[in-house]
C-alpha positions as CSV (number, residue, x, y, z in Angstrom):
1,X,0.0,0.0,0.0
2,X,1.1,3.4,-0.7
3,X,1.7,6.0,2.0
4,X,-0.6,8.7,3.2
5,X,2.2,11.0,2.0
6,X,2.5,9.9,-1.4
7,X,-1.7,9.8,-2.2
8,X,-1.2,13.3,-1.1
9,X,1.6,14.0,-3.8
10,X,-0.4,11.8,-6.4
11,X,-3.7,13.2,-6.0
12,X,-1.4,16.7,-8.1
13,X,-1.1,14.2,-11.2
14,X,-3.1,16.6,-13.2
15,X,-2.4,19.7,-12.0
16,X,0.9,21.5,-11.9
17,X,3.8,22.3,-9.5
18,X,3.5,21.2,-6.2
19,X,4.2,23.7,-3.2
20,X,6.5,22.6,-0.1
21,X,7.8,24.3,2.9
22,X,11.4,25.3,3.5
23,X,13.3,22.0,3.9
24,X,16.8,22.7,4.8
25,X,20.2,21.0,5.9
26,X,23.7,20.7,5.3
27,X,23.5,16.7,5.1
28,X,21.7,18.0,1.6
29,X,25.6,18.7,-0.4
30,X,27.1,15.8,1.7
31,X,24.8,13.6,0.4
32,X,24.9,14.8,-3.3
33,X,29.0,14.8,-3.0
34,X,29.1,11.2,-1.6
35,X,26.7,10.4,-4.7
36,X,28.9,11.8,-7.0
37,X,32.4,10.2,-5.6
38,X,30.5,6.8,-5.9
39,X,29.3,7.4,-9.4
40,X,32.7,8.5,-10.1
41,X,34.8,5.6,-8.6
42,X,32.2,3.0,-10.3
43,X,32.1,4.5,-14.0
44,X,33.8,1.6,-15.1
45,X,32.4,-1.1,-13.9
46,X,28.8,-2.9,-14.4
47,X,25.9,-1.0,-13.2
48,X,22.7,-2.0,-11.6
49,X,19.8,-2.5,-14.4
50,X,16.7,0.1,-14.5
51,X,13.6,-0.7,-16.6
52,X,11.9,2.3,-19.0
53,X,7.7,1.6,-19.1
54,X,6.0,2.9,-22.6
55,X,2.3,3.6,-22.4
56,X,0.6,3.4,-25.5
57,X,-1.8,6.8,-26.6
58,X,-2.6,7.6,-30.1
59,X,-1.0,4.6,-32.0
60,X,-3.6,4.3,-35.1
61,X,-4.5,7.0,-37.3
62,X,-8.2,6.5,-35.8
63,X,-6.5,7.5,-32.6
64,X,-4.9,10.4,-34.0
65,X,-8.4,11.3,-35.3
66,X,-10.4,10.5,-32.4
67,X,-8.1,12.8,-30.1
68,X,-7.9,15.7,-32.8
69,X,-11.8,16.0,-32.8
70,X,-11.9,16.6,-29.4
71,X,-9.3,19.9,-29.6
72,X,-11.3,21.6,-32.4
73,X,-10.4,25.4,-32.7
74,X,-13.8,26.3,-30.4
75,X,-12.1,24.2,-27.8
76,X,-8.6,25.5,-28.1
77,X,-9.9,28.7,-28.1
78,X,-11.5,28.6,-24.0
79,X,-8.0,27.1,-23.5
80,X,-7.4,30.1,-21.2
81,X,-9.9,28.7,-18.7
82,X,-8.3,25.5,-18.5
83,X,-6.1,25.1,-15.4
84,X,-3.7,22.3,-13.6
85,X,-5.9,21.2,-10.5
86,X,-4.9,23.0,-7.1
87,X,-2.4,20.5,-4.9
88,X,-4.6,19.3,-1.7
89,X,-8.2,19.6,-3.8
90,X,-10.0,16.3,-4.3
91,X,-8.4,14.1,-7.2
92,X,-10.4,14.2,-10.1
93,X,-11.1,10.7,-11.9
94,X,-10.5,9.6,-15.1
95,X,-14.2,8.4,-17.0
96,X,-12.8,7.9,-20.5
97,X,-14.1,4.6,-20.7
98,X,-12.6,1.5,-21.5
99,X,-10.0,-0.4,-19.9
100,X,-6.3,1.6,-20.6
101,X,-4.0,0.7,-22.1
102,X,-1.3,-1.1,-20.0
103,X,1.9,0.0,-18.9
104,X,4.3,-2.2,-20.8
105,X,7.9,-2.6,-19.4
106,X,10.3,-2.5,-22.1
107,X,13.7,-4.6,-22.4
108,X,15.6,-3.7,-18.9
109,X,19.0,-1.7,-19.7
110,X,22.0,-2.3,-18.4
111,X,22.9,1.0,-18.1
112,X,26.4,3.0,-18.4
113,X,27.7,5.8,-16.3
114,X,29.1,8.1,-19.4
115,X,27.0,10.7,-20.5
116,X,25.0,10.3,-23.5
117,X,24.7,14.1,-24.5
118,X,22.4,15.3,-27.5
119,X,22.9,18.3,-29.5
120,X,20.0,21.1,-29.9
121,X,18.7,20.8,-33.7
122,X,16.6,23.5,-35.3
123,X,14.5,23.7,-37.5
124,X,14.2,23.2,-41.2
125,X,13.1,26.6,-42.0
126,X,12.5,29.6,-39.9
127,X,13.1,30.3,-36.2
128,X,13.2,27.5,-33.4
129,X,9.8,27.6,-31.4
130,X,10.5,24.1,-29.3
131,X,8.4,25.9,-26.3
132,X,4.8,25.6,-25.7
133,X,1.4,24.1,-23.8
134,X,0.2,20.2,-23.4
135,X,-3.3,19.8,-23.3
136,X,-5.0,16.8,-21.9
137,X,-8.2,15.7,-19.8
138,X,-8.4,13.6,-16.2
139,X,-11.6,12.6,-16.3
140,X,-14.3,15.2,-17.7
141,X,-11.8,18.3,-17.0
142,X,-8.9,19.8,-19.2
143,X,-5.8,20.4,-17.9
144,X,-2.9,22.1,-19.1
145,X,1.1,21.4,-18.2
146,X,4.2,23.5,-20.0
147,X,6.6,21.4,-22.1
148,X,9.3,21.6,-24.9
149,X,10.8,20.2,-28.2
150,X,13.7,17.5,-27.6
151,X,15.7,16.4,-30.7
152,X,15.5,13.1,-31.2
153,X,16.4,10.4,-34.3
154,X,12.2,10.7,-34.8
155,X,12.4,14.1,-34.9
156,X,9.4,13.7,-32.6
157,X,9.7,14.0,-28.9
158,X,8.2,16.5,-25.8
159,X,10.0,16.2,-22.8
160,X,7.5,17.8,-19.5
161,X,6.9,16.3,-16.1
162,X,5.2,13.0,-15.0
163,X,2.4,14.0,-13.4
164,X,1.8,15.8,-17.0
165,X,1.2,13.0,-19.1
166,X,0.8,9.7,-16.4
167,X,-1.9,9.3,-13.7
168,X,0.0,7.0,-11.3
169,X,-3.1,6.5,-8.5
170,X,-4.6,4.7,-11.5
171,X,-1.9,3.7,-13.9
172,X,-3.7,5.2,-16.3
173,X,-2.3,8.0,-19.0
174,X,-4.1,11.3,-19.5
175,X,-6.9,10.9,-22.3
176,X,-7.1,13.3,-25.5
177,X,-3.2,14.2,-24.8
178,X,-1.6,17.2,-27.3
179,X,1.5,19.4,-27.5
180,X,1.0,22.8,-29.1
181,X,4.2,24.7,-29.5
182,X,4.5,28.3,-29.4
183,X,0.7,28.8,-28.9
184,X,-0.9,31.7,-29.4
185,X,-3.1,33.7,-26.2
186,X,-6.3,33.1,-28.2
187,X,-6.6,29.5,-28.8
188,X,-4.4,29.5,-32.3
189,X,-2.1,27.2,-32.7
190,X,0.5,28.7,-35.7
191,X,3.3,25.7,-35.4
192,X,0.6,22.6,-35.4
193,X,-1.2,20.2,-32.9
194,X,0.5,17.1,-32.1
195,X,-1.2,14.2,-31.0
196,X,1.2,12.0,-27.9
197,X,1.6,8.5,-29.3
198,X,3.5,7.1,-26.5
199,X,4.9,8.0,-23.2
200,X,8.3,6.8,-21.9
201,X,8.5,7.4,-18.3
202,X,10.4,5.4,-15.5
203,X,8.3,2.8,-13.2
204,X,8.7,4.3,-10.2
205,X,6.8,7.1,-11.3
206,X,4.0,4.8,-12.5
207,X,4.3,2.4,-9.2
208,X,4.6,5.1,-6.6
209,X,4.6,8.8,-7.5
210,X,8.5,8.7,-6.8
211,X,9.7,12.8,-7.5
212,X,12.8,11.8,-8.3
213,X,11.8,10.6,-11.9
214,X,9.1,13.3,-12.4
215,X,9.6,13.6,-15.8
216,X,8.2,12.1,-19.2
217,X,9.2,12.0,-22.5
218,X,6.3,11.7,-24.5
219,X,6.9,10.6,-28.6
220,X,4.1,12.2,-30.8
221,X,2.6,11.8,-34.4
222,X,2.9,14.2,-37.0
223,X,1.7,17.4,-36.5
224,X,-1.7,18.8,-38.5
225,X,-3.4,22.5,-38.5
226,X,-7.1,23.3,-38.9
227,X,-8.3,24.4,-42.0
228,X,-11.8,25.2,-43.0
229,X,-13.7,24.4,-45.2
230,X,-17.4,24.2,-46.1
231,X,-18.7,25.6,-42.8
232,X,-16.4,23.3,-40.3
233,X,-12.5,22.5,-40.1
234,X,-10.7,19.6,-41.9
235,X,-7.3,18.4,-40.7
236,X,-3.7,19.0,-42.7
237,X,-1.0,17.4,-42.4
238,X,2.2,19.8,-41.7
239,X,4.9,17.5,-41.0
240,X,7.3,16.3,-37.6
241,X,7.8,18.6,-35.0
242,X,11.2,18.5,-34.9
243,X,11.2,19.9,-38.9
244,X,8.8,22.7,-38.0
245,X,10.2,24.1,-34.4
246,X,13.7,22.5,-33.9
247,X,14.6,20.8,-30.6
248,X,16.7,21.4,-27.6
249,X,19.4,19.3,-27.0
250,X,19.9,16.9,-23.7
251,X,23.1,16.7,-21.1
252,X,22.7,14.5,-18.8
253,X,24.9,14.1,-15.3
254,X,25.8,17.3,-14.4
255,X,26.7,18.1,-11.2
256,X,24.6,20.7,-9.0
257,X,26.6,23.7,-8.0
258,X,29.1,23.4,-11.2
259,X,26.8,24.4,-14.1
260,X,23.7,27.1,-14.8
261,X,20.1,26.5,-16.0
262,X,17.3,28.8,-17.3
263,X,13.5,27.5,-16.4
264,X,11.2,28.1,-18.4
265,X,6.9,27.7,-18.0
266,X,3.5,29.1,-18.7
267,X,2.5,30.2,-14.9
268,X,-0.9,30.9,-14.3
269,X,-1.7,29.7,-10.3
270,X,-1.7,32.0,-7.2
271,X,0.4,33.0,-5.5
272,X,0.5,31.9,-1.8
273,X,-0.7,35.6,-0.9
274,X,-3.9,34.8,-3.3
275,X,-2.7,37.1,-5.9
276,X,-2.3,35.8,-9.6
277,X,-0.1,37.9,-11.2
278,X,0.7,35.4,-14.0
279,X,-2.4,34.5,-16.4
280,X,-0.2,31.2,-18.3
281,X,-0.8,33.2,-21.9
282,X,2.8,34.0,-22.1
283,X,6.4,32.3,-21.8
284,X,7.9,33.1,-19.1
285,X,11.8,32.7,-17.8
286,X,13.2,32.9,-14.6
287,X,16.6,34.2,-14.2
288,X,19.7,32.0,-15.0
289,X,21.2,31.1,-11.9
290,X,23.6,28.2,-10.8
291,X,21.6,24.8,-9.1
292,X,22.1,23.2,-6.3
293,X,21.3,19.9,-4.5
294,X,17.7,19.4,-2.5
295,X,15.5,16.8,-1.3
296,X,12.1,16.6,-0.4
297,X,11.8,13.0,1.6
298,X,7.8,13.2,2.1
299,X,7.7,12.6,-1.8
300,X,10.8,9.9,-2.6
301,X,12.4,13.5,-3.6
302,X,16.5,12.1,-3.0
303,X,18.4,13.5,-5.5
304,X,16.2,17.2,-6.6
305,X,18.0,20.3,-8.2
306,X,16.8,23.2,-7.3
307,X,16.8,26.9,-8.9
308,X,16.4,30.0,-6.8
309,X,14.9,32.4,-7.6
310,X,12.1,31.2,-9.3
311,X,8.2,32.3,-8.6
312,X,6.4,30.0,-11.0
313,X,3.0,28.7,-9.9
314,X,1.1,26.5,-10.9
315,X,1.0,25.6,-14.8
316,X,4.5,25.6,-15.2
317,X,4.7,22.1,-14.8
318,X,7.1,20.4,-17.5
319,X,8.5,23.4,-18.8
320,X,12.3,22.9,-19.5
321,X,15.3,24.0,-17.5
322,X,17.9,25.0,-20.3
323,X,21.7,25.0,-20.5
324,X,23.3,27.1,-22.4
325,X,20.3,29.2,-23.6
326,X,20.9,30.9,-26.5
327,X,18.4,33.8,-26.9
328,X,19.0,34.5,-31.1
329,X,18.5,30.9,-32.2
330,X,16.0,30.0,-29.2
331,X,18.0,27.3,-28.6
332,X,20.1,25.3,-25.8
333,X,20.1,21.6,-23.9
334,X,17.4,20.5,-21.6
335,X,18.9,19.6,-18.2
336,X,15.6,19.2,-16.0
337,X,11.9,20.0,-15.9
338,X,9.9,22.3,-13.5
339,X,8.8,19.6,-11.2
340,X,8.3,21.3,-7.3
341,X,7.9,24.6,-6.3
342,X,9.2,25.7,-3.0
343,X,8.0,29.1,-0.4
344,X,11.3,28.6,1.7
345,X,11.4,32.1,3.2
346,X,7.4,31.5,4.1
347,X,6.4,34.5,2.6
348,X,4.0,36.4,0.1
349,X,5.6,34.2,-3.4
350,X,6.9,31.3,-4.1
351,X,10.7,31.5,-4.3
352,X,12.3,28.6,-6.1
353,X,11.9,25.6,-8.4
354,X,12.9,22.3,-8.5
355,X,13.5,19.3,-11.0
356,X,14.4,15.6,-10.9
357,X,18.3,15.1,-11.6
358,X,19.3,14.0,-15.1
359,X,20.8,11.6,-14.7
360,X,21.6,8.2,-17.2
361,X,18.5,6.5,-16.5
362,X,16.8,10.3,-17.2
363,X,18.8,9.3,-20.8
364,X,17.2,6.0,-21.0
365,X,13.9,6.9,-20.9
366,X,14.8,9.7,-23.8
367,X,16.1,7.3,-25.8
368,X,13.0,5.4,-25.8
369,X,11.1,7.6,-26.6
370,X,13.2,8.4,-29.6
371,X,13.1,5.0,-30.7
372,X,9.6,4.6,-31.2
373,X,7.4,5.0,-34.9
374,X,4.6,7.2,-35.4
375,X,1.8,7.1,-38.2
376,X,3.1,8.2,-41.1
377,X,0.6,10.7,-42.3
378,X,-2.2,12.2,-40.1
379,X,-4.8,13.1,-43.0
């Protein structure tokens, strides 16, 4: 049975950052150092096997159909109004129907300690947009999470948070699950709609809401727009995301302390004053700043990294951290997602963020997801 602690952190699965208290303590770098001197002294030899889960989504063209229906422009366009459920309010229920589709554990990995790095990519033509919104529905709500572009082989993968794409109280996915990059504030969707087709996540996030591996990467189908036509809206094809916005690239195993990230998110949640001075329509950055080690033990949190100062709230979920950001060409490497958000000086905003380490098991489930086919055409 799962503990009173981690229903608490599950019942978030739709919704979007989670707030803690201050949780302080020097044992926080000691532990990360003796981490790091173990992972360093054991590079070389065997290392202990992890398994990747894929979930099936949108795998048929019918799928792809079935789920596009649901987001027609009217929908999209009241987008605004749909909001990650608040942390602590009763857990809504998924009534899609049907039994879901099964977790399916792929081939355990026997995994190596060298990073497996991945170079940003842009796009074919124009500029890199690899930002934007995930849409899905829990239940008979819509939700909404931030995500981003990753390049990948399939030219084809988001990378955002867990509880952004996988409901683990259930082991059930989100239903009617879409990434739009680079939306616009009134429903438009100028770079495409793309449909998820699978997610890759790691199985303690689908067993037991472990923080540490808050993070999916979710491969999707090729993208379409809405055209009209004779009084309603027909779908057309536009291509692979990758083609059309670029990707960000992926390091994996840094250490906390000796490199600097940029997060980035669609905030829209209060404040813990009650104020809402975000309204999620627009990217938002926080400032670049170097990370550092935390934990948060009530939710498996063991190896966190954590950016201060930060005041996201709540839809900010998934949105990238970014090395290297590079403000002309809109690109950089993904090193983290917004996972947590912390109030650690108790007062009127929230004051940092927090993401699961990316580590080589972070790379394995990547890789997955960049192995995996999609439909080949979406009209």
């Amino acid at each position: 049975m799962i503990p009173r602690a981690r229903h608490l952190a599950a019942a978030a699965l739709s919704s979007a950052l989670l707030m803690l208290p201050a949780l302080t303590g020097t044992a926080h770098a000691a532990a990360w150092n003796a981490h790091s001197a173990t992972a360093s002294a054991t590079a070389s030899a065997a290392a202990p096997i992890s398994k990747v889960y894929a979930v099936p989504l949108a795998r048929t063209l019918a799928d792809v159909k079935r789920v596009a229906n649901y987001w027609k422009p009217d929908r999209l366009k009241k987008s605004d109004s749909y909001t990650p459920a608040t942390p602590g309010a009763a857990a809504p229920v998924s009534t899609s129907g049907g039994a879901a589709a099964p977790a399916t554990p792929v081939a355990t990995v026997r995994r190596s300690l060298a990073a497996q790095n991945v170079p940003p990519v842009p796009p074919r033509k124009g500029a890199a947009m690899t930002m934007g919104k995930v849409f899905f529905r829990i239940g008979d709500k819509e939700y909404w999470c931030s995500a981003s572009s990753i390049a990948a082989k399939n030219r084809s993968v988001v990378a955002t948070a867990a509880h952004c794409a996988y409901d683990s109280r259930q082991a059930k996915p989100a239903d009617y699950w879409i990434f739009v990059p680079n939306p616009d504030a009134n429903g438009e969707t100028p770079d495409g709609i793309y449909v998820g087709a699978s997610i890759s996540l790691h199985e303690d996030w689908i067993g037991k809401a472990d923080y540490d591996y808050d993070y999916a990467f979710v491969t999707v189908n090729r993208g379409f727009t809405w055209v009209a036509k004779n009084g309603g809206y027909v779908m057309q094809d536009v291509g692979r995301l990758q083609d059309n916005v670029g990707g960000l690239g992926i390091e994996l195993n840094r250490k906390p302390g000796s490199y600097t990230a940029r997060p980035f998110g669609y905030p829209a949640g209060a404040q813990p004053d009650g104020t809402r001075p975000f309204d999620g329509k627009t990217l938002l950055e926080c400032p670049e700043r170097s990370t550092r080690y935390t934990v948060a033990p009530g939710l498996d949190l063991q190896k966190g990294v954590e950016l201060q100062p930060c005041d996201f709230s709540h839809g900010a979920s998934g949105g990238p951290w970014v090395i290297g950001y590079d403000k002309n060409r809109k690109l950089g490497s993904l090193n983290g997602v917004n996972s947590l958000t912390w109030n650690r000086d108790a007062r009127d905003r929230y004051d940092a963020v927090s993401s699961p380490y990316f580590d080589t098991t972070t790379g394995e489930v990547y890789r997955r997801a960049a192995a995996q086919a999609t439909v080949p055409k979406v009209t």
